[in-house]
C-alpha positions in Angstrom: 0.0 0.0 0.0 1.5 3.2 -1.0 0.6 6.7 0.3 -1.0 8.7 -2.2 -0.3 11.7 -1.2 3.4 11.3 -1.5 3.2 10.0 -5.1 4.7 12.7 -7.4 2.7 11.3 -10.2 -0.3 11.5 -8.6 0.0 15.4 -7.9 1.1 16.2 -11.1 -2.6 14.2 -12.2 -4.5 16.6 -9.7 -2.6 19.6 -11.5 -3.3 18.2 -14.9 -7.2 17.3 -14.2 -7.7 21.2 -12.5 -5.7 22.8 -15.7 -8.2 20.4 -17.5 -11.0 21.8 -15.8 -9.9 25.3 -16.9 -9.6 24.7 -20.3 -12.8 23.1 -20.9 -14.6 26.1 -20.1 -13.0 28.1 -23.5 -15.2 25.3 -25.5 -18.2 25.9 -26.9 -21.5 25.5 -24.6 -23.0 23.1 -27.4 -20.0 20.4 -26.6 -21.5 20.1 -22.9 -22.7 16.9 -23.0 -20.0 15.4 -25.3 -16.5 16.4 -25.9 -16.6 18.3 -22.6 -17.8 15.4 -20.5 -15.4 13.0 -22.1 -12.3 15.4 -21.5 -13.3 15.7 -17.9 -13.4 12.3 -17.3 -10.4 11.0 -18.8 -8.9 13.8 -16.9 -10.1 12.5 -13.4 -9.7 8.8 -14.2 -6.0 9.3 -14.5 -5.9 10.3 -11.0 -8.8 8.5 -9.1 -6.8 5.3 -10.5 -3.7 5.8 -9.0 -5.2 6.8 -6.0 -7.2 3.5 -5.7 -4.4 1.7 -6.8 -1.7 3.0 -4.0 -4.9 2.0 -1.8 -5.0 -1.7 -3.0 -3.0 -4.6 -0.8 -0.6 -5.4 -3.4 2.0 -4.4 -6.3 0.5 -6.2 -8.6 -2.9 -5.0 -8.0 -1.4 -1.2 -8.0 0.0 -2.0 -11.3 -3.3 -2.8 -12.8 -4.6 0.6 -11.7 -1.6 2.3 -13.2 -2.5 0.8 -16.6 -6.1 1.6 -16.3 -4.7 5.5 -15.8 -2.3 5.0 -18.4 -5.3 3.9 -20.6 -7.3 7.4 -19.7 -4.2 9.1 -20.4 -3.9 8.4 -24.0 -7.8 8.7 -24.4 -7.2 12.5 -23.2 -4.4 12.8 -25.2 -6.6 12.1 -28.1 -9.0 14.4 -27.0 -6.9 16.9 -26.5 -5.6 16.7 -30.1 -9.4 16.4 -31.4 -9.6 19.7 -29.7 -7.1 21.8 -31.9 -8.3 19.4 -35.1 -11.5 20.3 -35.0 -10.5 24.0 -34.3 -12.1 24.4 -31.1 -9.2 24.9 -29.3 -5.8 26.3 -30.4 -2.7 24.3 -30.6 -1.0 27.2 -28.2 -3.8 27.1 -25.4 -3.7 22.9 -25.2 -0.3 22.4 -25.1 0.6 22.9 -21.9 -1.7 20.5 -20.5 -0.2 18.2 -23.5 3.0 18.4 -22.1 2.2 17.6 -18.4 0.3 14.6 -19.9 3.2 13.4 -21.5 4.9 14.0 -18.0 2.8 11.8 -16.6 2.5 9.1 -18.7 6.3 8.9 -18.6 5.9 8.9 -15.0 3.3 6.0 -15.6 5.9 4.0 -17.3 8.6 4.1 -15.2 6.2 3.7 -12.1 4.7 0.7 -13.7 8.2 -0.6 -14.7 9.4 0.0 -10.9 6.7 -2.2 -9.6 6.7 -5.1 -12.2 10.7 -5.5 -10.8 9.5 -6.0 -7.5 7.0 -8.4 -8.1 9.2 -10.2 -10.4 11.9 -10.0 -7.5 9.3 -11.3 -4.8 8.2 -14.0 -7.1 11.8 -15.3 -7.4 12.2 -15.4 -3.5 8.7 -17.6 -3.4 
């Protein structure tokens, strides 16, 4: 079991999902109940899953939840760039946000990486 609150990643995924938040509100009303929503979402997935992973009894299930954010990461990656394609956005306002995503799924990676060594090395000592 991990603290959350002293996971790095996981407080650069609060700052991402609040400068998600403020972005969202420069789209149009009419995307409300679609792109909006779907942004928003992704955004606090990435975050609420490592949080209940670092709450879970084991590596292996933390792991899982880290792929599950990693998963919600690239959907709001996506969204993001769906964002500037359909010009809703421009390429200058959603970058930031962007690059702090890419932060964090780097961060993902090696986190994920990290753990998978230590279950391999406790399943060796089994």
């Amino acid at each position: 079991m991990h603290k959350v609150e002293d996971l790095k990643i996981w407080k650069r995924s609060i700052v991402l999902a609040k400068s998600i938040y403020l972005l969202t509100k420069e789209l149009p009303s009419d995307e409300k109940y679609g792109l909006i929503s779907q942004i928003k979402r992704s955004a606090i997935s990435i975050s609420s899953n490592i949080a209940e992973g670092s709450g879970r009894n084991s590596n292996k299930e933390f792991k899982h939840f880290l792929s599950i954010a990693n998963g919600s990461a690239y959907e709001l990656h996506t969204q993001l760039v769906l964002t500037i394609e359909l010009d809703l956005l421009s390429k200058e306002k959603v970058q930031q946000a962007i690059d702090l995503l890419i932060e964090i799924q780097k961060m993902n990676y090696s986190l994920q990486k990290s753990i998978a060594n230590k279950i391999s090395i406790l399943d060796t000592n089994i």
